[in-house]
Biopython code that builds the backbone (N, CA, C, O; Angstrom):
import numpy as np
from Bio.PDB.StructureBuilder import StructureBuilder

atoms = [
    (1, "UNK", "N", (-12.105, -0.469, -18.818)),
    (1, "UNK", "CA", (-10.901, 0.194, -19.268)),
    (1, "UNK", "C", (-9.988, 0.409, -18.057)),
    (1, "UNK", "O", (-10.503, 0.851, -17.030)),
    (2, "UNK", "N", (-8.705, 0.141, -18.086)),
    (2, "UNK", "CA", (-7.602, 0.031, -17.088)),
    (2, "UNK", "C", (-6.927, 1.291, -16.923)),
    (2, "UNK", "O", (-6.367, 1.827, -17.879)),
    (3, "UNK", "N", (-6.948, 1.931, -15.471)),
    (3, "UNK", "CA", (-6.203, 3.162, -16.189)),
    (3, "UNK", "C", (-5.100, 3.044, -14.719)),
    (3, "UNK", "O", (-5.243, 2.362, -13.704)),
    (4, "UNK", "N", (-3.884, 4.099, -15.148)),
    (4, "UNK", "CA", (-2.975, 4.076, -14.348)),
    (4, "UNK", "C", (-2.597, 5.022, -13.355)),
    (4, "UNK", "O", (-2.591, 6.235, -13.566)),
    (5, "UNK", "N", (-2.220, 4.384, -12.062)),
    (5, "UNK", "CA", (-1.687, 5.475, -10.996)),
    (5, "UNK", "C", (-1.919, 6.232, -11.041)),
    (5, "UNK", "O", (-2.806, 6.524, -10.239)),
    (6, "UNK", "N", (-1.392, 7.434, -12.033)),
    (6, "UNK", "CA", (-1.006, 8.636, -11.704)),
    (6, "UNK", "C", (-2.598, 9.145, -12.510)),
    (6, "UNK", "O", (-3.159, 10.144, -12.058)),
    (7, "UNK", "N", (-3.044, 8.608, -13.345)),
    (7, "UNK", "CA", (-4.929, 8.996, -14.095)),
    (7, "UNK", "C", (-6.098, 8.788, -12.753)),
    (7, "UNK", "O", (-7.182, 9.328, -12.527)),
    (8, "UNK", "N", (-5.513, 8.021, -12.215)),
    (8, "UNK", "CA", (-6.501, 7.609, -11.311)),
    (8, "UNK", "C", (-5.819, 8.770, -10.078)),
    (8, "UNK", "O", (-6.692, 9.551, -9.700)),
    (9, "UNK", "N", (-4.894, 8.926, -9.631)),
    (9, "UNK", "CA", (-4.788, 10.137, -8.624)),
    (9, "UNK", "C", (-4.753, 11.360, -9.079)),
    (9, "UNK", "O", (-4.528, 12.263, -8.274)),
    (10, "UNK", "N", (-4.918, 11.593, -10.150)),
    (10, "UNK", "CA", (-5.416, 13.256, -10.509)),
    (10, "UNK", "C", (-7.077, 13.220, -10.559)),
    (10, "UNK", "O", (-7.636, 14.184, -10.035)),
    (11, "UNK", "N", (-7.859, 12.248, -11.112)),
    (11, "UNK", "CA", (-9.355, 12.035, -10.588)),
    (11, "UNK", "C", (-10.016, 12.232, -9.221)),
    (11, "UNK", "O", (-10.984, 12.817, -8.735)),
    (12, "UNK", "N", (-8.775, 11.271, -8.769)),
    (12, "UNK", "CA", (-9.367, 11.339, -7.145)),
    (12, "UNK", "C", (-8.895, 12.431, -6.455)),
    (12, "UNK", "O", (-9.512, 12.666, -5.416)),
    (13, "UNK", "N", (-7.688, 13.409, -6.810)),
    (13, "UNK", "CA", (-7.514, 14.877, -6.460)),
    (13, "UNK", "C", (-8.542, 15.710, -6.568)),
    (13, "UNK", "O", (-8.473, 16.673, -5.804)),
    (14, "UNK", "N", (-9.544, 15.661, -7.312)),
    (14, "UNK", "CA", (-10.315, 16.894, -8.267)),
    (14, "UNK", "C", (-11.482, 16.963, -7.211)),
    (14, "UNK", "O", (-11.484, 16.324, -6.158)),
    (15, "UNK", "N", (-12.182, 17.567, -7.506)),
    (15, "UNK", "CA", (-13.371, 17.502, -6.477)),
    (15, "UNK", "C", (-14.274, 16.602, -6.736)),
    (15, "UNK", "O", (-14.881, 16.151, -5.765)),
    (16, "UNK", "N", (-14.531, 16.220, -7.756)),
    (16, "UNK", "CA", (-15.706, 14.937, -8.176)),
    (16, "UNK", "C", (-15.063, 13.721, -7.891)),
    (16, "UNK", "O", (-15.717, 12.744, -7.524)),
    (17, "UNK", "N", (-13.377, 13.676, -8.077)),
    (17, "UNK", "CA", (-12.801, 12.366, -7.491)),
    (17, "UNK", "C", (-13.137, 12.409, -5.772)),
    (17, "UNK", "O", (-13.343, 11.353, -5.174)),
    (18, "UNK", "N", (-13.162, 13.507, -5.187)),
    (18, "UNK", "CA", (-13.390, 13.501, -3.437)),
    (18, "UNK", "C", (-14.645, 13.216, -3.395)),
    (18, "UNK", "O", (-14.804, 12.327, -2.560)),
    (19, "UNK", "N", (-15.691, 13.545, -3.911)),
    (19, "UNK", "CA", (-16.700, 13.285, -3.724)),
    (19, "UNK", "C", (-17.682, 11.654, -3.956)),
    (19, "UNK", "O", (-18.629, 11.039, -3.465)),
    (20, "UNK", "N", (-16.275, 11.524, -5.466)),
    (20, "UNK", "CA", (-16.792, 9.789, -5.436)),
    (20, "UNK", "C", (-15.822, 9.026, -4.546)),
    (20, "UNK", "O", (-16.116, 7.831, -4.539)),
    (21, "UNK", "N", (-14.833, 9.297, -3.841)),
    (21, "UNK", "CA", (-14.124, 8.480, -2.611)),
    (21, "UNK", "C", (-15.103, 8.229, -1.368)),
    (21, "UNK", "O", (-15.202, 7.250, -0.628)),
    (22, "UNK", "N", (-16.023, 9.850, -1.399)),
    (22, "UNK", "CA", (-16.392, 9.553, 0.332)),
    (22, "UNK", "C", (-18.046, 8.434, 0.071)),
    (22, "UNK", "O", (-18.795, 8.109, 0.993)),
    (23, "UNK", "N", (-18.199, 8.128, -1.120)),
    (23, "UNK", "CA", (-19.538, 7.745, -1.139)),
    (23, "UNK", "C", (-18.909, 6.816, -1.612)),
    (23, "UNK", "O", (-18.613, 6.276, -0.546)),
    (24, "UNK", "N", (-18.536, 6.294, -2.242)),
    (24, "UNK", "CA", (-17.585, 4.647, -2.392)),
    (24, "UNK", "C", (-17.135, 4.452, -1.267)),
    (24, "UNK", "O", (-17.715, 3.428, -0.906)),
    (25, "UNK", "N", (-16.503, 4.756, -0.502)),
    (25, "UNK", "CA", (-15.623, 4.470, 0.656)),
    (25, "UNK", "C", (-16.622, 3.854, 1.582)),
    (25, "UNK", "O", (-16.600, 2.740, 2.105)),
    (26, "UNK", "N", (-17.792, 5.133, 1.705)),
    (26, "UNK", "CA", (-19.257, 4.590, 2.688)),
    (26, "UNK", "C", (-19.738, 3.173, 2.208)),
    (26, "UNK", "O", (-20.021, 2.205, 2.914)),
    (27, "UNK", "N", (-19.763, 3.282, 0.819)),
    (27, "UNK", "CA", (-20.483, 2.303, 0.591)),
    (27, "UNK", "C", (-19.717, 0.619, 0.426)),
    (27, "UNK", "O", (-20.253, -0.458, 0.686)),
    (28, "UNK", "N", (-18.848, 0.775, 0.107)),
    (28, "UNK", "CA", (-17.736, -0.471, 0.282)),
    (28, "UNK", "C", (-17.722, -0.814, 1.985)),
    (28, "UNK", "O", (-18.039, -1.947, 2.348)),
    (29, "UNK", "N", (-17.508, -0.231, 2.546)),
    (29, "UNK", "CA", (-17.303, -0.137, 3.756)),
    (29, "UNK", "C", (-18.511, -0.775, 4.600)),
    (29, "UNK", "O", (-18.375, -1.562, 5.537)),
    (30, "UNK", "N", (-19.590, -0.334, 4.142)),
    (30, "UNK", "CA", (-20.926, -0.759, 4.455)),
    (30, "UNK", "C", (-21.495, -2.317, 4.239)),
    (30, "UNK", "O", (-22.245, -2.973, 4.961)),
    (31, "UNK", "N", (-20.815, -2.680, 2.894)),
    (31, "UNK", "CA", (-21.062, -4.112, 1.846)),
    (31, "UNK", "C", (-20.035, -4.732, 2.690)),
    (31, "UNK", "O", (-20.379, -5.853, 3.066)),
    (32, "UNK", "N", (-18.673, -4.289, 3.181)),
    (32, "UNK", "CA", (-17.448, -5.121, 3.157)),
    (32, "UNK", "C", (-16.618, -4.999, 3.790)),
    (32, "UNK", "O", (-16.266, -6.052, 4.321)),
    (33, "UNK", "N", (-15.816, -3.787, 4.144)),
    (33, "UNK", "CA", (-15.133, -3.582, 4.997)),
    (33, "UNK", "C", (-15.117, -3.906, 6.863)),
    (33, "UNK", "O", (-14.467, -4.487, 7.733)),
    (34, "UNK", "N", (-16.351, -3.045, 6.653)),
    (34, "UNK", "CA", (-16.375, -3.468, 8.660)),
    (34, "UNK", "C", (-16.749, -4.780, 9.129)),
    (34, "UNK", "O", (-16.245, -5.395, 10.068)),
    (35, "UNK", "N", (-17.902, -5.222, 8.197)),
    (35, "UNK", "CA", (-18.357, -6.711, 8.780)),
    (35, "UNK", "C", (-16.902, -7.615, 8.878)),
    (35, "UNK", "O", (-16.728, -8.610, 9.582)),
    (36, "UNK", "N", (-15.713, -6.841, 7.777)),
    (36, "UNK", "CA", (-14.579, -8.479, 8.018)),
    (36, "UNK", "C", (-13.073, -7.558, 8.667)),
    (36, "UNK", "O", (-11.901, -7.920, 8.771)),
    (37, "UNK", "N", (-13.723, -6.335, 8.987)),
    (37, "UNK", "CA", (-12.584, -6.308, 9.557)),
    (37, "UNK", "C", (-11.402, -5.562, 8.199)),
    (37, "UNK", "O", (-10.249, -5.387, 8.594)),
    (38, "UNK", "N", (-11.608, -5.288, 7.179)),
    (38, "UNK", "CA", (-10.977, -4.871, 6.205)),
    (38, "UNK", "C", (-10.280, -3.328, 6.127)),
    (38, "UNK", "O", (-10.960, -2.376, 6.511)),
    (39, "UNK", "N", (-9.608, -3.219, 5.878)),
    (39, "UNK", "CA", (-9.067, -2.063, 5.404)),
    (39, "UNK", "C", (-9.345, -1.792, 4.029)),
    (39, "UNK", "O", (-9.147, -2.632, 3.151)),
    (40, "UNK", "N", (-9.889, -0.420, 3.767)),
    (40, "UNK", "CA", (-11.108, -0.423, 1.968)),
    (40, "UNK", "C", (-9.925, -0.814, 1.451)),
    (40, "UNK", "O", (-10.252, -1.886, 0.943)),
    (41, "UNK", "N", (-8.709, -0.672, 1.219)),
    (41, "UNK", "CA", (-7.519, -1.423, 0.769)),
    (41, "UNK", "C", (-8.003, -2.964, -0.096)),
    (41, "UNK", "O", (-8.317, -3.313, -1.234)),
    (42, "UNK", "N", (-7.823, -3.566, 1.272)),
    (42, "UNK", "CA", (-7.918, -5.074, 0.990)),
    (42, "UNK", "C", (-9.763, -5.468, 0.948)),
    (42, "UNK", "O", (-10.226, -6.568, 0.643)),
    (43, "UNK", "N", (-10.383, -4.514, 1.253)),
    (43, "UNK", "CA", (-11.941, -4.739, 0.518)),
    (43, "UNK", "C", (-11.813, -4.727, -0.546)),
    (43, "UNK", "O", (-11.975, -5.864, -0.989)),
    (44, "UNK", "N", (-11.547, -3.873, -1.448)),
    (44, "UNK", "CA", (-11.666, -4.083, -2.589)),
    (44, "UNK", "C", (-11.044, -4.837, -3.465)),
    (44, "UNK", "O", (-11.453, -4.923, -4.623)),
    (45, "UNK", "N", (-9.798, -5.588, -2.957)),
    (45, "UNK", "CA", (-9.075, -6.712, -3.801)),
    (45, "UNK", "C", (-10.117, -7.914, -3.274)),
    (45, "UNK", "O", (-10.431, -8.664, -4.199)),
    (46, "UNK", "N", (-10.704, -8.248, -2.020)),
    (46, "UNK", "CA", (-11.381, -9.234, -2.014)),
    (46, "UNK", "C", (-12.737, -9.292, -2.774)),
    (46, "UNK", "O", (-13.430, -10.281, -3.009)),
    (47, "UNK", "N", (-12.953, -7.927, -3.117)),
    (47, "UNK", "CA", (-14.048, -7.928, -3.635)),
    (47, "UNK", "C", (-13.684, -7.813, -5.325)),
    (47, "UNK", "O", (-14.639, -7.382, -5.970)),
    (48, "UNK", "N", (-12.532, -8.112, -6.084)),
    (48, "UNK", "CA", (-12.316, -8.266, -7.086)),
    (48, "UNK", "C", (-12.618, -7.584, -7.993)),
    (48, "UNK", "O", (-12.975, -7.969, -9.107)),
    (49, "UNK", "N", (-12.417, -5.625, -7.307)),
    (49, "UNK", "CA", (-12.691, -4.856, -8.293)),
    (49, "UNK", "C", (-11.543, -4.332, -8.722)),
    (49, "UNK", "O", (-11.411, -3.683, -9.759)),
    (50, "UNK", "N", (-10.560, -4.643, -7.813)),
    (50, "UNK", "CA", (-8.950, -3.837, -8.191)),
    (50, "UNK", "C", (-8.243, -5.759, -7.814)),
    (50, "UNK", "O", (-8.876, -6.713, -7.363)),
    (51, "UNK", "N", (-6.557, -5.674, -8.291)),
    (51, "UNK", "CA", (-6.147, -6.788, -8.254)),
    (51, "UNK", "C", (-4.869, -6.101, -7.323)),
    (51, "UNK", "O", (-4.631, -4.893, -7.302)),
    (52, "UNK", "N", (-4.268, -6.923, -6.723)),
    (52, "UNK", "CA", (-3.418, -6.541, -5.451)),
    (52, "UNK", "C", (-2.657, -5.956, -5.430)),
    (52, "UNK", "O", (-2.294, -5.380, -4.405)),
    (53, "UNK", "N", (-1.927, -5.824, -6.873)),
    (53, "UNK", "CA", (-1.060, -4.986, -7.074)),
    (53, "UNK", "C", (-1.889, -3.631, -7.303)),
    (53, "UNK", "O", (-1.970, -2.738, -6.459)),
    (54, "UNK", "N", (-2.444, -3.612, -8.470)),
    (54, "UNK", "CA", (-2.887, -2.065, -8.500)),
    (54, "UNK", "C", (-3.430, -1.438, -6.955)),
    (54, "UNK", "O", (-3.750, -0.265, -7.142)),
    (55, "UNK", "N", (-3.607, -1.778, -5.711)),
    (55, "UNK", "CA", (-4.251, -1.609, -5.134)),
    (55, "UNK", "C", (-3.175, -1.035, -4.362)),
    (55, "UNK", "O", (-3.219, 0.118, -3.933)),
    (56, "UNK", "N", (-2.269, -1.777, -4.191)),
    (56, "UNK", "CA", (-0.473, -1.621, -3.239)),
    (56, "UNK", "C", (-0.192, -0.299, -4.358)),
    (56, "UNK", "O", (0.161, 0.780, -3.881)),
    (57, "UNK", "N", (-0.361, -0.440, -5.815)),
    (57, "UNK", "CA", (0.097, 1.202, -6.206)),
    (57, "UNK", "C", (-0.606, 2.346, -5.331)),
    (57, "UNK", "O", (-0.257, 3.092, -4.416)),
    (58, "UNK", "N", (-1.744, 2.115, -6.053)),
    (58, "UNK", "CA", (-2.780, 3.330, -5.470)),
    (58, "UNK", "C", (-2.267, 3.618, -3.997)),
    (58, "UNK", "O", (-2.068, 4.790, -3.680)),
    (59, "UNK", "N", (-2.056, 2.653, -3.130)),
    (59, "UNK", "CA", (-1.738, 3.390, -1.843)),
    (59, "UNK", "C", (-0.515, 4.060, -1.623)),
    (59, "UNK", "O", (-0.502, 4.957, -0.780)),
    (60, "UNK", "N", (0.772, 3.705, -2.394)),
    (60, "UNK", "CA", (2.137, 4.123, -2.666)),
    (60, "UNK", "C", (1.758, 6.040, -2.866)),
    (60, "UNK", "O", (2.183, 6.993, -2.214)),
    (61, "UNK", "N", (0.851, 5.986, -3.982)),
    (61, "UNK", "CA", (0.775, 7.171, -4.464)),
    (61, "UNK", "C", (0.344, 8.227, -3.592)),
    (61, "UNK", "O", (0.728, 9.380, -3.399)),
    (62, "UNK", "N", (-1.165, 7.021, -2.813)),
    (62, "UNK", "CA", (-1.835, 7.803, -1.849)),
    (62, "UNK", "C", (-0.878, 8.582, -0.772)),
    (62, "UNK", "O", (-1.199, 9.662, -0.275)),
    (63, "UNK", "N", (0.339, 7.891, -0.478)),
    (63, "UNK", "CA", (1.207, 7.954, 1.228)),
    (63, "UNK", "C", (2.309, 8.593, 0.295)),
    (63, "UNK", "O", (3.283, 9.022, 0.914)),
    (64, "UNK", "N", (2.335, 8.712, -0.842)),
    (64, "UNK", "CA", (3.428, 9.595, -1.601)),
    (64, "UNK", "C", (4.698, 8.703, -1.333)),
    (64, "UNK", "O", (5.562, 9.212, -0.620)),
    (65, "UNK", "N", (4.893, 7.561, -1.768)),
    (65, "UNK", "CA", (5.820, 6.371, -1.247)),
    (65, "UNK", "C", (6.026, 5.813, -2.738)),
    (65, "UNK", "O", (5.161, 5.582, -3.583)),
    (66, "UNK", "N", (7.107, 5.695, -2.801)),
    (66, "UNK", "CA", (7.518, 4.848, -3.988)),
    (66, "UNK", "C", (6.916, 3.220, -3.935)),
    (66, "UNK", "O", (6.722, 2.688, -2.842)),
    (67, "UNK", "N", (6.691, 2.616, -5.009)),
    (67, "UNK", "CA", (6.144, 1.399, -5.314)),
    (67, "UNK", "C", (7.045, 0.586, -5.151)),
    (67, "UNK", "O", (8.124, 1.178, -5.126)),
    (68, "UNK", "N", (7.182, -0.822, -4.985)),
    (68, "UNK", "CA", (8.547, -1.557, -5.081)),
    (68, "UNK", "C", (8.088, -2.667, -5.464)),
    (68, "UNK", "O", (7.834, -3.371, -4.487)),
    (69, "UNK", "N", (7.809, -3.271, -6.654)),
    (69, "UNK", "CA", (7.962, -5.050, -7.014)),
    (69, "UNK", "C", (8.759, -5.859, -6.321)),
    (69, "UNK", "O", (9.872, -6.126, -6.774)),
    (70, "UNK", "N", (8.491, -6.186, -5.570)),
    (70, "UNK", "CA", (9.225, -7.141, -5.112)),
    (70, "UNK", "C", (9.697, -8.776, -5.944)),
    (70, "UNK", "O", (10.673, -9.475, -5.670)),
    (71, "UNK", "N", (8.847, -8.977, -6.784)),
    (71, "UNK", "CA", (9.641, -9.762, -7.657)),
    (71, "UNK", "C", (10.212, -9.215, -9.193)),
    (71, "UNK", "O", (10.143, -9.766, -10.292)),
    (72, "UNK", "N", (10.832, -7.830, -8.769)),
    (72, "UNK", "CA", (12.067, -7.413, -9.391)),
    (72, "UNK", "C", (13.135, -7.239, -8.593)),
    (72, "UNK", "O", (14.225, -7.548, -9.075)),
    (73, "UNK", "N", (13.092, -6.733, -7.255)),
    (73, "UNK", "CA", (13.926, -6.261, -6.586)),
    (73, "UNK", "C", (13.985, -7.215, -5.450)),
    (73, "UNK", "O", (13.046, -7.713, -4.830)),
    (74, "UNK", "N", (15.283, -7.379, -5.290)),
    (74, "UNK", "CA", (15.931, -8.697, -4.635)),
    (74, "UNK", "C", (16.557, -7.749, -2.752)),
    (74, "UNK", "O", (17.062, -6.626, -2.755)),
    (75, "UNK", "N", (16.398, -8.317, -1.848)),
    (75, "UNK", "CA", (16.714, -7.117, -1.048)),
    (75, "UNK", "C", (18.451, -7.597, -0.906)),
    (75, "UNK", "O", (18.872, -8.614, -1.458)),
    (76, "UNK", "N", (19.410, -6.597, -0.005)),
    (76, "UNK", "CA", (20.705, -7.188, -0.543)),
    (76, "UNK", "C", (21.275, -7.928, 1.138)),
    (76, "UNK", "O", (21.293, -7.385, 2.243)),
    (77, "UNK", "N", (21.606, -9.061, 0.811)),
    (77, "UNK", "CA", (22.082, -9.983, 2.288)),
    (77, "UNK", "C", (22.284, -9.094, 3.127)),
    (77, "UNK", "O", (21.416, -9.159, 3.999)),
    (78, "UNK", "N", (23.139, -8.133, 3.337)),
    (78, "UNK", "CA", (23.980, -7.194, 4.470)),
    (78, "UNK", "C", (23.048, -6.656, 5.204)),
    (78, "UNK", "O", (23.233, -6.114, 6.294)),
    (79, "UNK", "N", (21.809, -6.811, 4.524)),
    (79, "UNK", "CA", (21.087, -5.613, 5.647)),
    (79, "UNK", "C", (19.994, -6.498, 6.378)),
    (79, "UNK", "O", (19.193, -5.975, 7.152)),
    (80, "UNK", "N", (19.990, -7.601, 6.158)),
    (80, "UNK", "CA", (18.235, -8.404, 6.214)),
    (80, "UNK", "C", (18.597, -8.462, 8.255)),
    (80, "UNK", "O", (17.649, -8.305, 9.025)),
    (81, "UNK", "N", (20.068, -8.704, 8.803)),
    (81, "UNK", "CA", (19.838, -8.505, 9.926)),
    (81, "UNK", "C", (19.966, -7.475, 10.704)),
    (81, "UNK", "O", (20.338, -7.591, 11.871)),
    (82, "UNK", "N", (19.654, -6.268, 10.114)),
    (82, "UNK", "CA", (19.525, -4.941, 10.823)),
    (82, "UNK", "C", (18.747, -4.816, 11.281)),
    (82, "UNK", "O", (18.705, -3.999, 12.202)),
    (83, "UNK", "N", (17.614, -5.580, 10.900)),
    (83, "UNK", "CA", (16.335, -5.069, 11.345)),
    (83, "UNK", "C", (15.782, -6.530, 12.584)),
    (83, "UNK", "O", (15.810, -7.725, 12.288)),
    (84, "UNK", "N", (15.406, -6.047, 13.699)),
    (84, "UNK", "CA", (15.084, -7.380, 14.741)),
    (84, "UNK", "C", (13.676, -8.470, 13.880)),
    (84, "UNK", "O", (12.609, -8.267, 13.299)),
    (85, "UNK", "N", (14.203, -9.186, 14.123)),
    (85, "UNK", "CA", (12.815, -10.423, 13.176)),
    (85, "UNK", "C", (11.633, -9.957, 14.191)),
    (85, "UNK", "O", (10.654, -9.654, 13.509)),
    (86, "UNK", "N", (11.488, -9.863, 14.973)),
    (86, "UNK", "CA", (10.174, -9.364, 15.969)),
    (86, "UNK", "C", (9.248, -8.246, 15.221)),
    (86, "UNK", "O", (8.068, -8.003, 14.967)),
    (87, "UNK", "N", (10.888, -7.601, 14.992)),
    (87, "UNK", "CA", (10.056, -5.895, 14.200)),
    (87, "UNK", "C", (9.482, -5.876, 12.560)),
    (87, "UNK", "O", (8.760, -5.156, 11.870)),
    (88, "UNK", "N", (10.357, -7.264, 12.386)),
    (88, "UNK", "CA", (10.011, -7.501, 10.709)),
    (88, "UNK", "C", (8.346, -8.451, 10.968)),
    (88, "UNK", "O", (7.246, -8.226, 10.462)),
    (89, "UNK", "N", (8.627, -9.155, 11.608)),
    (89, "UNK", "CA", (7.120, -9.922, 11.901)),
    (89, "UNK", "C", (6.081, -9.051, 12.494)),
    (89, "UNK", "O", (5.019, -9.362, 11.956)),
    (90, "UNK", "N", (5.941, -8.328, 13.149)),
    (90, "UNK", "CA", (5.214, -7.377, 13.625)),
    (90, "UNK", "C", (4.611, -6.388, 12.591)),
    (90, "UNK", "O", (3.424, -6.116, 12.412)),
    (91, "UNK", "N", (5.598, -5.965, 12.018)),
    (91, "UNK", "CA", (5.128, -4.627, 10.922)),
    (91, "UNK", "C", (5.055, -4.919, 9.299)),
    (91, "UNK", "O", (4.872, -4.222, 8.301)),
    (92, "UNK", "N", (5.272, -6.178, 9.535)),
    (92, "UNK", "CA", (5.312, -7.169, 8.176)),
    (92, "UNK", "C", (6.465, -6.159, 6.888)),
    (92, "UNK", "O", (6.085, -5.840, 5.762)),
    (93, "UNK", "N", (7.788, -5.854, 7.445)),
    (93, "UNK", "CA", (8.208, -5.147, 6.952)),
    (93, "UNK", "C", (9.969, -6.568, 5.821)),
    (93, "UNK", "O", (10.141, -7.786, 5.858)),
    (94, "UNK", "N", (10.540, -5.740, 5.278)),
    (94, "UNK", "CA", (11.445, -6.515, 4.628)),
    (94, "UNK", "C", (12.465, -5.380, 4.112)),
    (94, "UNK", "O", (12.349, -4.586, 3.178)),
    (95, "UNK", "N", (13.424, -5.562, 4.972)),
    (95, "UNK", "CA", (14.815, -4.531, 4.710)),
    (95, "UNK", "C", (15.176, -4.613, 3.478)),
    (95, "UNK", "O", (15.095, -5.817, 3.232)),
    (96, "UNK", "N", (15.532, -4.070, 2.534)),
    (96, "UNK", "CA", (15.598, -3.560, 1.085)),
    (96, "UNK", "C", (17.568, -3.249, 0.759)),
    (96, "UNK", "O", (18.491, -3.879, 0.243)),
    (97, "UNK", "N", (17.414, -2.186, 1.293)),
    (97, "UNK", "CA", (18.940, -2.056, 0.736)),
    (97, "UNK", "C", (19.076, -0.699, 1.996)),
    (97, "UNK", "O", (18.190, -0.254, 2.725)),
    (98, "UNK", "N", (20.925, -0.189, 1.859)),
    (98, "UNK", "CA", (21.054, 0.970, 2.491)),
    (98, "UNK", "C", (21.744, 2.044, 1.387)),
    (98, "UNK", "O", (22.649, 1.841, 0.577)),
    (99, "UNK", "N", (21.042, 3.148, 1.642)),
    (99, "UNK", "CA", (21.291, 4.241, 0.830)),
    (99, "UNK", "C", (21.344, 5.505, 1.727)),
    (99, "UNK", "O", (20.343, 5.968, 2.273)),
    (100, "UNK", "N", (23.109, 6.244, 1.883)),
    (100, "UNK", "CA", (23.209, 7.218, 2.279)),
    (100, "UNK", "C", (23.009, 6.945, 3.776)),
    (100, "UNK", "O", (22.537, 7.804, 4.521)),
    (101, "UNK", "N", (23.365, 5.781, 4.180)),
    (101, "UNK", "CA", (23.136, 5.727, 5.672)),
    (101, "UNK", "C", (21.849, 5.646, 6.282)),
    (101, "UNK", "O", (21.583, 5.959, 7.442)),
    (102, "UNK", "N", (20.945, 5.133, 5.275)),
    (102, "UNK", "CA", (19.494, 5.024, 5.627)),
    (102, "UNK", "C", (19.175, 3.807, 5.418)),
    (102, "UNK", "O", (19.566, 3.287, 4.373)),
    (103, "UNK", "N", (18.630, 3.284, 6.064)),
    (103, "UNK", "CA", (18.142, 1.468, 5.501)),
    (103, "UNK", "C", (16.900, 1.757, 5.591)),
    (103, "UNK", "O", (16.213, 2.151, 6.534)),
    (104, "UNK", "N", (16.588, 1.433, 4.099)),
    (104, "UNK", "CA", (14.711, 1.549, 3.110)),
    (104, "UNK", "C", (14.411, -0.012, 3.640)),
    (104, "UNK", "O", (15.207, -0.900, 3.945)),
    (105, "UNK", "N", (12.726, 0.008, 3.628)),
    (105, "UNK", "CA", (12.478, -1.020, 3.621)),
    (105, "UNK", "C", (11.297, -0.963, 2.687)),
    (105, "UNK", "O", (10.872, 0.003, 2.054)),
    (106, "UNK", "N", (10.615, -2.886, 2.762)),
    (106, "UNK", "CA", (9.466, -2.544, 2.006)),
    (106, "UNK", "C", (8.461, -2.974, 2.821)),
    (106, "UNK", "O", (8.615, -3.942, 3.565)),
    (107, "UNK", "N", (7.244, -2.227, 2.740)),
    (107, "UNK", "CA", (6.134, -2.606, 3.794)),
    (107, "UNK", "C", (4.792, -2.501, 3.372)),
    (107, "UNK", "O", (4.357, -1.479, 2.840)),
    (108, "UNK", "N", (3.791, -3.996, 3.687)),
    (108, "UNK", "CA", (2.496, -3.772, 3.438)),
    (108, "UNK", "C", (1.825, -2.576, 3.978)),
    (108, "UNK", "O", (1.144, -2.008, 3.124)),
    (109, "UNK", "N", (1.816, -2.014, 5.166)),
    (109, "UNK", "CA", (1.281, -1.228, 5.786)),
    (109, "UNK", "C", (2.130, 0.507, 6.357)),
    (109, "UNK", "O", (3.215, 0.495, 6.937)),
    (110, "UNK", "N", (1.582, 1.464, 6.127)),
    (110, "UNK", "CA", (2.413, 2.593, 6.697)),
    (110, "UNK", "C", (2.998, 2.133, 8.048)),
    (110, "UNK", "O", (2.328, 1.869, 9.046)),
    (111, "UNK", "N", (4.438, 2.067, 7.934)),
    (111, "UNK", "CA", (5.041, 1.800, 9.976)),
    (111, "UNK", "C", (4.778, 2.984, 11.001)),
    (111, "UNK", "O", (5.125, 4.165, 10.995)),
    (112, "UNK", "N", (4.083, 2.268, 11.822)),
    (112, "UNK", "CA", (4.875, 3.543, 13.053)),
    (112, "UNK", "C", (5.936, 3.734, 13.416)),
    (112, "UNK", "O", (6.600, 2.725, 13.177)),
    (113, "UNK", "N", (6.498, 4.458, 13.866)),
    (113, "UNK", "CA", (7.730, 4.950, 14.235)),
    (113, "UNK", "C", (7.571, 4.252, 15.924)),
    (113, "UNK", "O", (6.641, 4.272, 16.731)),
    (114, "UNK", "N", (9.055, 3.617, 15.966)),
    (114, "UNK", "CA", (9.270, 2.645, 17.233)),
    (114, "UNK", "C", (10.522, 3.028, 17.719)),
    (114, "UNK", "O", (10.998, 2.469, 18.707)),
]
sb = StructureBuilder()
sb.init_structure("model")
sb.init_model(0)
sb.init_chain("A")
sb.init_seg("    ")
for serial, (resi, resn, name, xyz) in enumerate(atoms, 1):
    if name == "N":
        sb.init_residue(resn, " ", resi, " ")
    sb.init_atom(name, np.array(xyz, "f"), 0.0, 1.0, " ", f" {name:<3s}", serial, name[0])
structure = sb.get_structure()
């Protein structure tokens, strides 16, 4: 049974959801993660228990970050060279749009601040 984002982060809020994170987490981690180098992220899409997207939600929710499809949302020409290609290749990031004098982007991974 498939359940969504926000079912699955009130579970994993509760105390029995913390308690099945830190013993899943061990144990994925143990099967999969460290031997390849994984982030439990991308363990568990290789291990074909979550599919890539649900997995990019769950972490949106986790980092309190909005989700972004990228094959809905088109980013808009004006901004793609704001950002240095070094910094876009590096942080695997993709300038989005500007709002309010802020240029959003979209990113596999939380950025550090540079």
């Amino acid at each position: 049974m498939r359940q969504d984002a926000v079912t699955l982060q009130r579970f994993y809020a509760s105390p029995l959801g913390q308690a099945a994170t830190r013993i899943l987490s061990g144990k994925l981690t143990d099967l999969w993660g460290d031997a390849r180098g994984l982030s439990l992220r991308d363990a568990v899409v290789q291990m074909k228990l979550v599919d890539a997207e649900a997995a990019a939600q769950a972490l949106a929710v986790e980092l309190g970050r909005p989700f972004v499809d990228l094959n809905e949302m088109f980013p808009d020409d004006s901004v793609l060279d704001r950002v240095p290609r070094s910094v876009v290749k590096r942080n695997v990031v993709l300038p989005l749009f500007v709002d309010d004098d802020c240029l959003l982007i979209a990113c596999v991974h939380e950025p550090e601040p540079e």
